[in-house]
Every structure is written in structure tokens, then in C-alpha cells.
C-alpha positions as CSV (number, residue, x, y, z in Angstrom):
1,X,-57.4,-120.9,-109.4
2,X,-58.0,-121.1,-113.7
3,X,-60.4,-123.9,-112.3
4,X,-62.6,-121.4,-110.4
5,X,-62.2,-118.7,-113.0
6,X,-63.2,-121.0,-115.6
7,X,-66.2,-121.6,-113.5
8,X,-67.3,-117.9,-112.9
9,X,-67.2,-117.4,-116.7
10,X,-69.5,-120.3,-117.5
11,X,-72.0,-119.1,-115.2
12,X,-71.6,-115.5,-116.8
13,X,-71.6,-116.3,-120.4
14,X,-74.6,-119.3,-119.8
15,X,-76.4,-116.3,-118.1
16,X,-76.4,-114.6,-121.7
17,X,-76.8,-117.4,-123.4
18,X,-79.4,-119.6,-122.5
19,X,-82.8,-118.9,-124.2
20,X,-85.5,-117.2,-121.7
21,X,-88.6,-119.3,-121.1
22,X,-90.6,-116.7,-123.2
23,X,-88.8,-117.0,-126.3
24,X,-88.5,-120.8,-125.6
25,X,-92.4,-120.6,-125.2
26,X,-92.6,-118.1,-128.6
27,X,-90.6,-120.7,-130.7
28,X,-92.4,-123.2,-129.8
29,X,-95.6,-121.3,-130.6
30,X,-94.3,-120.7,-133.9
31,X,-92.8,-123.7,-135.0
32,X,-96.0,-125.7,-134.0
33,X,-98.0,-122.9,-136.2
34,X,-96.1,-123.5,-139.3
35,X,-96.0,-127.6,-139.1
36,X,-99.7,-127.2,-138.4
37,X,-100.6,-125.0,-141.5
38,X,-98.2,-127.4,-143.9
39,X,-100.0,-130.2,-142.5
40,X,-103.4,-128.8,-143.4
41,X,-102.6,-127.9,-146.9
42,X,-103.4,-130.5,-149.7
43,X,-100.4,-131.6,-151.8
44,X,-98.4,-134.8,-152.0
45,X,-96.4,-133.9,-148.8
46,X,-96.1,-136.7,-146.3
47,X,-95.3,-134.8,-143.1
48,X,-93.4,-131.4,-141.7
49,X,-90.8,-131.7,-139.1
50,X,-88.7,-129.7,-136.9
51,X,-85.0,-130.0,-137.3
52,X,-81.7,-127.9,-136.3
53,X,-80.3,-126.6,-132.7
54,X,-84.0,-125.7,-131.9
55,X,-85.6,-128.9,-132.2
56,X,-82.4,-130.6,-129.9
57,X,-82.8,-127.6,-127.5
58,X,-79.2,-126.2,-127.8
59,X,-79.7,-123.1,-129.9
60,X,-78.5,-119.8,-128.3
61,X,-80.6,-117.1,-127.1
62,X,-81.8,-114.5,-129.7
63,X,-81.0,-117.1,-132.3
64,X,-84.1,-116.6,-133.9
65,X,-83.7,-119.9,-136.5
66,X,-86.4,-122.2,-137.2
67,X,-85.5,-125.0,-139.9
68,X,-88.3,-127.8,-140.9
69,X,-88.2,-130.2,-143.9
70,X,-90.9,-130.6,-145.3
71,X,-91.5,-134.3,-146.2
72,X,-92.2,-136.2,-149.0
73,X,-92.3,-140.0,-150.5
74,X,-88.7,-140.7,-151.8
75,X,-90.9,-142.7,-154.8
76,X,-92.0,-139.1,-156.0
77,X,-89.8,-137.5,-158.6
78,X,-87.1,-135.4,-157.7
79,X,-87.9,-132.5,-159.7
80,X,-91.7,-132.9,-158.7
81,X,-90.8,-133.1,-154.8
82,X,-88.5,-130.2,-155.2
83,X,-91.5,-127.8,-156.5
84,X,-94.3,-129.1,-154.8
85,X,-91.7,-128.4,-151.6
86,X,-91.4,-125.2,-152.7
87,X,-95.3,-123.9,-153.5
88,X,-95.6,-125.3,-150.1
89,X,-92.9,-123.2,-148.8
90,X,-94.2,-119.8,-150.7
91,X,-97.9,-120.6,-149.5
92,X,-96.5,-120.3,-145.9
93,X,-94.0,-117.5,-146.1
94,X,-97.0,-115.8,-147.9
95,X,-95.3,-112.7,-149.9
96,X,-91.6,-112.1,-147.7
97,X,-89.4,-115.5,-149.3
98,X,-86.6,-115.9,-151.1
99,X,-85.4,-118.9,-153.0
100,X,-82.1,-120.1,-151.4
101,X,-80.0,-123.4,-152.9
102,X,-78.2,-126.1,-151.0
103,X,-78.3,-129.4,-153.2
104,X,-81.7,-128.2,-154.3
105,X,-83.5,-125.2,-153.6
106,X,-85.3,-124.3,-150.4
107,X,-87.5,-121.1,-149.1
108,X,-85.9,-119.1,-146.7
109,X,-88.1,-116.1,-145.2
110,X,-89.4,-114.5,-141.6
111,X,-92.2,-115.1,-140.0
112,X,-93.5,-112.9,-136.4
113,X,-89.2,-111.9,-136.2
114,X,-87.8,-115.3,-136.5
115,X,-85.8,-116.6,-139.8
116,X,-87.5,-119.4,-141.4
117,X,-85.9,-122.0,-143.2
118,X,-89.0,-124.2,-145.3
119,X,-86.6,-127.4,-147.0
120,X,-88.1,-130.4,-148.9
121,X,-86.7,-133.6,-148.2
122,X,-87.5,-137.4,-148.7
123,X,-88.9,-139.0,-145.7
124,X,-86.6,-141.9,-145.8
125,X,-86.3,-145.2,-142.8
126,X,-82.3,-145.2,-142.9
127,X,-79.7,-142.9,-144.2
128,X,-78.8,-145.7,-146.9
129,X,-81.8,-144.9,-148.6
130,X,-80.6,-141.1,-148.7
131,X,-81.8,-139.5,-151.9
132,X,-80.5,-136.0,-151.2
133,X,-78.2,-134.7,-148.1
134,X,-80.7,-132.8,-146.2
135,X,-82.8,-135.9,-146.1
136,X,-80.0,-137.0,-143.2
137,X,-81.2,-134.2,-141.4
138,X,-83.8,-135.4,-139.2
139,X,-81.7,-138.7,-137.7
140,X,-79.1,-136.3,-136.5
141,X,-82.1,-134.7,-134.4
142,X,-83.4,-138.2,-133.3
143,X,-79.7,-139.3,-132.8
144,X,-78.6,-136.0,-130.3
145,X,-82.1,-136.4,-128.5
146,X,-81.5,-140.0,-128.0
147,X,-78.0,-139.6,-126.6
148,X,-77.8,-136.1,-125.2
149,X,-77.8,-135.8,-121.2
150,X,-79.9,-132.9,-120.1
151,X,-76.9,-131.2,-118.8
152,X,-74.9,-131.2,-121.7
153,X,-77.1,-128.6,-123.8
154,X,-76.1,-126.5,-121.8
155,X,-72.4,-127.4,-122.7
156,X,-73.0,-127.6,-126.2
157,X,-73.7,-123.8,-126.2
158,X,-71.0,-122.9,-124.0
159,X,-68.8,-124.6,-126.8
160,X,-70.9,-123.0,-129.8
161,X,-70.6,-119.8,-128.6
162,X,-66.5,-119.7,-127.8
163,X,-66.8,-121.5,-132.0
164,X,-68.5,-118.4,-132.5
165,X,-66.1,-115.8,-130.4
166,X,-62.9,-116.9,-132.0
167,X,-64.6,-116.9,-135.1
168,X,-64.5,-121.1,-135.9
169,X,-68.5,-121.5,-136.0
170,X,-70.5,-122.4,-139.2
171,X,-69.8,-125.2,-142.1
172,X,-70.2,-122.6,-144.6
173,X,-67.5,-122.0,-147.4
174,X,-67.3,-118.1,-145.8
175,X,-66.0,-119.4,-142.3
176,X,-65.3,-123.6,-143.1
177,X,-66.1,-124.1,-139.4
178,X,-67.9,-126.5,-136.8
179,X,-71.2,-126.7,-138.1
180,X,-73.7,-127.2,-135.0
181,X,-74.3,-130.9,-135.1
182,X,-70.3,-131.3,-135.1
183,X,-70.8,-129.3,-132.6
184,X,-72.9,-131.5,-130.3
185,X,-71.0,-134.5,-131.2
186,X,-68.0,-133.4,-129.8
187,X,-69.7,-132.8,-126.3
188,X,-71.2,-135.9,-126.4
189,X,-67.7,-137.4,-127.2
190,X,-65.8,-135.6,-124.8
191,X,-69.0,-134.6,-121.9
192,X,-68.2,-131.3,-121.2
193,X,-67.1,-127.8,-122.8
194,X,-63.5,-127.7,-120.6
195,X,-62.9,-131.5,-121.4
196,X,-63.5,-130.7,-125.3
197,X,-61.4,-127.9,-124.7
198,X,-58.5,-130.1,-123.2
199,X,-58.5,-132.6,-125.9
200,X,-58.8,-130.5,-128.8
201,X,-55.4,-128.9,-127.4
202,X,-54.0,-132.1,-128.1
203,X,-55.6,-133.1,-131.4
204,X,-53.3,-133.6,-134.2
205,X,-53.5,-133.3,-137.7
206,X,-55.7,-135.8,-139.3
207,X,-57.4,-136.6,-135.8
208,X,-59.7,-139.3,-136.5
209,X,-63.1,-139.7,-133.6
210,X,-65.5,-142.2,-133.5
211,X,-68.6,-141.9,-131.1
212,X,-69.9,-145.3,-131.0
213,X,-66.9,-147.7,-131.4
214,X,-63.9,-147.7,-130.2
215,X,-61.3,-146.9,-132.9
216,X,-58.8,-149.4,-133.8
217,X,-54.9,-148.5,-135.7
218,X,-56.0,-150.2,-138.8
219,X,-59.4,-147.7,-138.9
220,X,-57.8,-144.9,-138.0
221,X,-55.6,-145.6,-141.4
222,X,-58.5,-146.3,-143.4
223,X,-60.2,-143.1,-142.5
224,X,-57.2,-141.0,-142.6
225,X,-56.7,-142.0,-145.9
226,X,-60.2,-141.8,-147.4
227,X,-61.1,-138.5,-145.9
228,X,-59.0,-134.9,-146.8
229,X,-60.0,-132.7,-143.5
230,X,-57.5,-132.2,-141.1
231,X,-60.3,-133.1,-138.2
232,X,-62.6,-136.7,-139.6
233,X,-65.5,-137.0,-137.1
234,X,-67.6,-140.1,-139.0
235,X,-71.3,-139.6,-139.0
236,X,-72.9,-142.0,-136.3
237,X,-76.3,-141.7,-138.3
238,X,-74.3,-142.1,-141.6
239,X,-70.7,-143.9,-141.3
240,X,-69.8,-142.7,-144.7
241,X,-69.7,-139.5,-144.1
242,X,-67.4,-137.5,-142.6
243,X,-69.0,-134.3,-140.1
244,X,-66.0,-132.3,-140.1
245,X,-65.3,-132.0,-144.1
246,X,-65.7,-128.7,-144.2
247,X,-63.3,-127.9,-141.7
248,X,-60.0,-126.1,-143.1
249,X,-56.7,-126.3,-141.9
250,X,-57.1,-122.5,-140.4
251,X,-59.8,-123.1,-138.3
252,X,-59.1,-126.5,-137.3
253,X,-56.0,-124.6,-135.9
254,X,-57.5,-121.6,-134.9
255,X,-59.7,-123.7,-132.5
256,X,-56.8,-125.7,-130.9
257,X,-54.7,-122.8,-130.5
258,X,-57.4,-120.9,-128.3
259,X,-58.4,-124.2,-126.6
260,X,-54.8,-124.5,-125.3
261,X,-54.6,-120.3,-124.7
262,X,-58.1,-120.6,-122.8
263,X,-56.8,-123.8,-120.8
264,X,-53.8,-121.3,-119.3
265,X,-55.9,-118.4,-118.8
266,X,-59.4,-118.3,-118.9
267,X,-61.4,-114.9,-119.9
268,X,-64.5,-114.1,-120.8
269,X,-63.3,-112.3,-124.2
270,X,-63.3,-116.1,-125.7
271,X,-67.0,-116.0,-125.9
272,X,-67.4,-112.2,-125.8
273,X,-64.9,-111.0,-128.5
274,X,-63.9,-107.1,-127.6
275,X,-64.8,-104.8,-130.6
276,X,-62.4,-104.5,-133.0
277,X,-60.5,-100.7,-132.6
278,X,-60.6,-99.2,-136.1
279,X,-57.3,-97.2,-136.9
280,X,-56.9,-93.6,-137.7
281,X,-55.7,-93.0,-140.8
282,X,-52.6,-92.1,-139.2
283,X,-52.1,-95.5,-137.7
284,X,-53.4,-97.5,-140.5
285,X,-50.7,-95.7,-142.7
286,X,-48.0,-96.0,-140.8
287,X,-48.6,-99.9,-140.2
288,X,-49.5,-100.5,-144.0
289,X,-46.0,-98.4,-145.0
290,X,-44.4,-101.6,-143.1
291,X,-46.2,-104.0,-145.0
292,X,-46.7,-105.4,-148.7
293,X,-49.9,-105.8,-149.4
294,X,-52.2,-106.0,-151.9
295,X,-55.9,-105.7,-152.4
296,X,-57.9,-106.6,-155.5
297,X,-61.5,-105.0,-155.1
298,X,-64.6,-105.4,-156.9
299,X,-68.4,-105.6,-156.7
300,X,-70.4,-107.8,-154.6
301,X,-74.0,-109.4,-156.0
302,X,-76.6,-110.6,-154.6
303,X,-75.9,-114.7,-155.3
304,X,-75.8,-117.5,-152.6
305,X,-73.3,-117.0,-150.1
306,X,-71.4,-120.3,-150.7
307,X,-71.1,-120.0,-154.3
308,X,-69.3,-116.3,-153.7
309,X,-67.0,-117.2,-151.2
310,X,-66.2,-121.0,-152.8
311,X,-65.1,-118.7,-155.7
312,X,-62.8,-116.1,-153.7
313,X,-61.2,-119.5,-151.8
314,X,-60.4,-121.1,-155.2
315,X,-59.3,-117.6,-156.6
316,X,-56.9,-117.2,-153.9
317,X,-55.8,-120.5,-153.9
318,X,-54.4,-120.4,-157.8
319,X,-53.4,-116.6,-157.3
320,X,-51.3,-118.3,-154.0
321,X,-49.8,-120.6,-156.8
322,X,-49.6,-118.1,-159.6
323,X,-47.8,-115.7,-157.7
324,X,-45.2,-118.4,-156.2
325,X,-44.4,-119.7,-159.3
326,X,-43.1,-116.1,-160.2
327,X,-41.0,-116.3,-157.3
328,X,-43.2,-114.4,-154.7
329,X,-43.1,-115.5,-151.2
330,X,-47.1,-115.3,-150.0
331,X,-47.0,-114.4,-146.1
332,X,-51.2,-114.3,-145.7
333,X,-54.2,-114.0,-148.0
334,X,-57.8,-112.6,-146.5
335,X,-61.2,-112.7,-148.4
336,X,-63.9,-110.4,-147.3
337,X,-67.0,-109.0,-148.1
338,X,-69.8,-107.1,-146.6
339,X,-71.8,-109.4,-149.0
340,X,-74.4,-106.3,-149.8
341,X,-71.7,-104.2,-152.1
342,X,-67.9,-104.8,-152.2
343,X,-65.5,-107.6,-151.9
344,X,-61.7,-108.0,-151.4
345,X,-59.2,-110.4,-152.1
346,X,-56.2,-109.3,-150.0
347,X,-52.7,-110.7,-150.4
348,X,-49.4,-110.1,-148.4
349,X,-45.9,-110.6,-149.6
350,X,-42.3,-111.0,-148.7
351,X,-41.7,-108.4,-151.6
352,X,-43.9,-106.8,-154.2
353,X,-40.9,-106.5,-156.2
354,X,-37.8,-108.7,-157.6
355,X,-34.3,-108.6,-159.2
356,X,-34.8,-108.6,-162.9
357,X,-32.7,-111.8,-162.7
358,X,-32.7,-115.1,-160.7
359,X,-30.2,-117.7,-160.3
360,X,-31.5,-120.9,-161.3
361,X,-29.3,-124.4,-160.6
362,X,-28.5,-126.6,-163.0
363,X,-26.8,-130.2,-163.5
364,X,-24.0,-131.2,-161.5
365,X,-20.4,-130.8,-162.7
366,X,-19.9,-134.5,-163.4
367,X,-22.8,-134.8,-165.8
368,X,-20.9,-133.8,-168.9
369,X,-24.0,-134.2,-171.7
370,X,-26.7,-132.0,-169.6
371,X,-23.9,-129.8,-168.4
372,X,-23.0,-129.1,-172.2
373,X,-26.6,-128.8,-173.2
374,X,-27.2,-126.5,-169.9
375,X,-24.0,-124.1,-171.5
376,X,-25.6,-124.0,-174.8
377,X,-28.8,-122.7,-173.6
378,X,-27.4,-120.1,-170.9
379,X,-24.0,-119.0,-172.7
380,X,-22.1,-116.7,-170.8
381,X,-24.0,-116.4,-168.0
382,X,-23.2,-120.2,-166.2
383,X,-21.1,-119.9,-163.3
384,X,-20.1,-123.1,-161.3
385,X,-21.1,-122.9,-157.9
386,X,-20.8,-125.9,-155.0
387,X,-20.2,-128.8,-158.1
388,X,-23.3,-127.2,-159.9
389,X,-23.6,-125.2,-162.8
390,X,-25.6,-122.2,-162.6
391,X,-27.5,-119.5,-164.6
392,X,-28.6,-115.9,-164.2
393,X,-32.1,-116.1,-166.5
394,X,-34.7,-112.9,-166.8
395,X,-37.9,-113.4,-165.0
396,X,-41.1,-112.5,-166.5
397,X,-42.5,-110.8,-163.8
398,X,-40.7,-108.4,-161.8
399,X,-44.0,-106.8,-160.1
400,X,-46.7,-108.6,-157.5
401,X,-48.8,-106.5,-158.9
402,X,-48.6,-106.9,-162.4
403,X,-48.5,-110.6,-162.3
404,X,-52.2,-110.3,-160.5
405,X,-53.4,-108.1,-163.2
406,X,-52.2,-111.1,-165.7
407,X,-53.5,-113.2,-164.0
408,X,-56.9,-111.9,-163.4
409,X,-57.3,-111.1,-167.2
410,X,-56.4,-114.8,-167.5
411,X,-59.5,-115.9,-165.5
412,X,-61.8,-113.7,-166.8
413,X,-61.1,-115.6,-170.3
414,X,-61.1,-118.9,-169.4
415,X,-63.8,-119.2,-166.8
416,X,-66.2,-116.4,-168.2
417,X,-69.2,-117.7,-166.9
418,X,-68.5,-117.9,-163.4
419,X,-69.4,-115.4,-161.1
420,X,-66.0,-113.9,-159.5
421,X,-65.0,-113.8,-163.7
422,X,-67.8,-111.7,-164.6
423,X,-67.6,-109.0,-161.4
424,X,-64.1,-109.0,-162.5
425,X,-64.9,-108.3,-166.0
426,X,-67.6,-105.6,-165.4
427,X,-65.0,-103.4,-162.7
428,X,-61.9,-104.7,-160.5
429,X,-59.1,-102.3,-158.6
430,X,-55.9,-103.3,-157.5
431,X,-54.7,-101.4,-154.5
432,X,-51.1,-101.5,-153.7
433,X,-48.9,-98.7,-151.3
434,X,-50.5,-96.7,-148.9
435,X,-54.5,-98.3,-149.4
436,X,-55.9,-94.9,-148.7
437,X,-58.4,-96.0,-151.2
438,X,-59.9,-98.9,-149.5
439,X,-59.5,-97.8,-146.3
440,X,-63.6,-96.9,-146.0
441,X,-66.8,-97.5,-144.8
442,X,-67.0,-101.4,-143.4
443,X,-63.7,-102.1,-144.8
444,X,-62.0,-100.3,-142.3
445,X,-63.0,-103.2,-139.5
446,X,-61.6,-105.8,-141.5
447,X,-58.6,-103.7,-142.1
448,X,-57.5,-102.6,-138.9
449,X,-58.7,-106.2,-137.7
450,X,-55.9,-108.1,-140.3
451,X,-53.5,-105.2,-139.3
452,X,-53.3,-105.9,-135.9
453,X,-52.9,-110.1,-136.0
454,X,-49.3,-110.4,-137.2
């Protein structure tokens, strides 16, 4: 029965998902315009090539991306190949570009409806003489075209888009997904989108695949101990790199989770997420009056997207530790940002606030020196308890809240130059109770969204 079912919804989502021949045809039309016109224009440029899901056929419909490297001698300069790419880049986008920045900086702009992505890269022989990471780029292409069955792009987008439905899709810092190539890979690994499904339901922690040798005890070991991803997919273009670094423990689990829910009952909504119901303000308060959380809010600038949300992940991560080592138990913590205006850090608690005292153990009984010097320091206030001493010390922070507002004062002094620091310097609200103040405008989605996953 789930066999059939699983069937039916293939057929339905690959129905909205597969490119028409027209915009195949358009793409194509494109593409071939732009690698023409680089091609014509004098410079030191060596070539212009196609790269991405578009070039390996496996893009979705309405995708509307179009990435080519433009290529140059890897003897040229790296600062010289880097502008030269760029003029290039300008001279096609004519006046609608903007500079965007991976390693180096690339053009990114829209040409006839379709983003545009213009990237200089070395055109290198092997990916040991790599100069910069994009200049891997193009073997992946050659790599999936050599390898991929005609069937399985079909596949490949029935497994991008459930990455994208559950919310696991894209290697950037703001989701820390599959990328698209991983993407590939794992079809080609596994054959089809139910099989990946079935074995990723399995997967454990540190899962270790290779796609062109078969992995022995001693090389799973290796790799699990030179790679830090929960998921290590090695590169078949590159062996020294892993696919799946920028995979975090929450998708990685994410992904299994609904593998292993879509595996016992298949549905459409896997692909096709339902809109998220936005709370009344009578619902969202009376589900936030059973909560402790907190939101710090300030202003979003224009700046690439990695380097905002690589700064909210690390953020979070030392306000995780900060807060803990004041004796706050962290439940969840949420980033989010409409990335035009605001941004919100959002952290949940066991308690927002503590007993102006804690217990804290100290030696054993039998340890007469440390026991003595134990007494000194605490007086009074030792008690034996189970063959330890104990001591009732004062904490410094009784409040959630007030040891975030240390603690972001503390950041904006030692790291002033970074980004997060100086939208924290310039305006920042901390929202604690009932949240009526953030409950607005876009943020009411992500809102009524974390409110309803407990």
C-alpha cells in the first residue's frame, strides 16, 4: 500500500517539478548567449563554462539559476584573474550586478528573468592543481554527467525538492544543508530517491560514504577522525575533501528523521510543505505565557548572507555557553531574519530565573587538607551531605535576561569590528514575557512556526 502511495506522489510532485521544454529551450538560449558574448570579448580569459544543476540537467522547474566560471590561466595572478573576471562579469550584466563574495568575489545579476551568477576561476587539468575552491566546480559537472543514468535526474530532484520541503536544502551557513552536488551524489550512491530515503533512516552519526571504493574499517576510522560533520561524503573529483562539511547535526537529523517518517507514511506535504498558520494574538499569548523565551532583536544590513548568519550561529553558540555556565538550562535557540530589515536571536530556557543560592559540592569527607581549606572559604554555610561537603554560594546572575544583556555588552567590546557587534552597538532589544513587541509583520511566521514544533 505505502509502496503505491509513494508511487502516486512521485508522479505528482515530478509533474511540478520537472522543467517544461520551453524553459529548458529558454535556458539554454541564454546560457549559450552569455558564454558566446564572454567568448567574444578581448581580455586574458581562456574560456566560459556552464556549471551547476543546469548544466547536469537536474535543476528544478522555475529555478531560474544560471552559474558559469569564467576561465582563466592559473599562471595569471590571483588578484589580476580576480578583476579581469570581474570587468568581464560587469561588461555582461551591463548596469543590474552586484558584487557577491565566496573565496573571492564574483558578479551576481539577472539577465531576460533568470539569476545570473558570472565566477572567475582557474582553468585547471586536475583538482591537485586547485588554486581556489570554485576552480573544482567544473569536474563535479563532468563527473555527474559521466556517471549519471538518464533516469536518475529525475530522482535527484525528487530528493532536492523533499531537501527543500523539510527545510534541509542548501550548504549555506543560513540552512547548513545538502548542497545540490551532495545531492546528486547520494542518488548516484544509493540509485533512487526511496532507496536514499531508506538508508539515510539508518545512517548514524559520523556515517562515512565512498562512491568509488569500497570502504574498508581502517578508512572509515581515518575519515571519521579527520573530518568533524556528522555525515563525511569524500569528494570523488577531490578525495581530500569532504561534500558534506557543512552539514550540522540539526539537519543531518532533521533529514533522517523525515526519511524514516516518510518511509511509514508517505504524503505529499514532504515536498509540498502546508503554509505555516500564523496565530492570533490570542493564541500566540497564551502559548508564549507557557514558555521562557527570549528574543534579542536588532537591525539587519545589507552584507553577504554567510557572513550574517556565520555570525548569529557563533553568537548563539557562546550565548548557549554563557548562559549555562550561569546555571541556565538552554531547551532551543532559533536565528532568523528576513535579511532586508530585522534579525532575531531567540533562546528558550528551563527558567528565566534562579535561587539567589546554589549548592555547590565539594571534597569528600575523608580528604581532611581540602576539606579544611573548603571550610575556610565557605564558613558556616558547609553542610555534609552523602560523604561530601557542601556549600550554599551566591550566584552572580539570578536573571536570563540580564546575563544576555552582559553578555552582549561584552561582545560589542571585544569583537567591535564585526558585523553582529556593530548592529548590536548601534540598537538591540531584548524581549522577554508576553513578546507582544515582536510579534509583527514577517516575524509572526517564524513565530507561530517555532511555537508550534515542541
Amino acid at each position: 500500500m505505502a509502496k503505491q502511495k509513494t508511487k502516486t506522489i512521485k508522479k505528482l510532485v515530478l509533474e511540478k517539478i520537472i522543467p517544461s521544454k520551453q524553459e529548458i529551450i529558454k535556458e539554454k538560449e541564454i546560457t549559450n548567449k552569455i558564454i558566446k558574448k564572454i567568448k567574444s570579448l578581448k581580455g586574458i580569459h581562456l574560456d566560459a563554462v556552464l556549471a551547476g544543476s543546469l548544466s547536469r540537467n537536474t535543476h528544478l522547474k522555475e529555478d531560474k539559476d544560471i552559474d558559469i566560471f569564467i576561465l582563466f590561466d592559473k599562471k595569471i595572478p590571483r588578484d589580476k584573474f580576480i578583476k579581469e573576471g570581474l570587468k568581464i562579469a560587469k561588461k555582461i550584466s551591463g548596469k543590474n550586478w552586484e558584487i557577491d563574495y565566496g573565496e573571492h568575489p564574483y558578479v551576481k545579476t539577472e539577465i531576460e528573468g533568470h539569476k545570473v551568477e558570472l565566477i572567475p576561476a582557474y582553468k585547471i587539468q586536475s583538482t591537485q592543481e586547485m588554486l581556489s575552491s570554485v576552480d573544482r566546480t567544473p569536474f563535479h559537472t563532468n563527473f555527474i554527467q559521466e556517471k549519471i543514468k538518464e533516469n536518475q535526474r529525475n530522482e535527484i530532484r525528487l530528493l532536492k525538492k523533499f531537501f527543500k520541503g523539510i527545510e534541509c536544502y542548501g550548504a549555506e551557513l543560513k540552512t547548513q544543508g545538502f548542497s545540490g552536488y551532495l545531492t546528486e551524489l547520494i542518488i548516484l550512491k544509493y540509485g533512487a530517491f526511496e532507496n536514499a530515503l531508506k538508508k539515510a533512516g539508518l545512517w548514524k552519526d559520523k556515517k562515512v560514504i565512498l562512491l568509488t571504493e569500497k570502504l574498508t574499517k581502517k578508512k572509515e576510522k581515518e575519515l571519521a577522525g579527520k573530518f568533524v560533520s556528522p555525515l563525511i561524503f569524500l569528494d570523488p573529483t577531490d578525495e581530500r575533501r569532504n561534500v558534506s562539511a557543512a552539514l550540522s547535526e540539526e539537519t543531518y537529523n532533521r533529514f533522517k528523521t523525515k526519511a524514516k517518517e516518510f518511509g511509514k507514511k508517505p504524503s505529499i506535504t514532504f515536498f509540498f510543505p502546508k503554509p505555516v498558520k500564523i496565530l492570533s494574538q490570542k493564541d500566540f499569548r497564551k502559548k508564549i505565557s507557557k514558555r521562557n523565551i527570549i528574543v534579542i532583536e536588532t537591525d539587519y544590513e545589507k552584507i553577504h548572507e554567510d557572513v550574517v548568519f556565520g555570525q548569529l550561529r557563533s553568537f548563539l553558540g557562546k550565548l548557549r555557553k554563557e548562559l549555562e555556565k550561569n546555571d541556565f538550562t538552554i531547551l532551543k535557540e532559533r536565528l532568523w531574519s528576513n535579511q532586508k530589515t530585522k534579525m532575531l536571536l531567540l533562546v528558550e530556557v528551563k527558567e528565566l530565573r534562579l535561587e539567589k543560592e546554589k549548592l555547590v559540592k565539594g571534597p569528600p569527607l575523608k580528604m581532611k587538607e581540602h576539606a579544611r581549606k573548603f571550610k575556610e572559604k565557605h564558613g558556616r554555610k558547609v553542610k555534609k551531605i552523602k560523604g561530601y561537603y557542601h556549600a550554599k554560594i551566591k550566584r552572580k546572575h539570578i536573571k536570563a535576561e540580564t546575563t544576555i544583556k552582559e553578555f552582549i555588552e561584552k561582545q560589542i567590546k571585544v569583537n567591535p569590528e564585526k558585523f553582529l557587534a556593530k548592529q548590536l552597538k548601534k540598537k538591540y532589544k531584548i524581549h522577554t514575557g508576553n513578546l507582544n513587541g515582536i510579534y509583527k509583520e514577517e516575524m509572526k511566521e517564524f513565530l507561530s512556526k517555532y511555537l508550534k514544533k515542541k
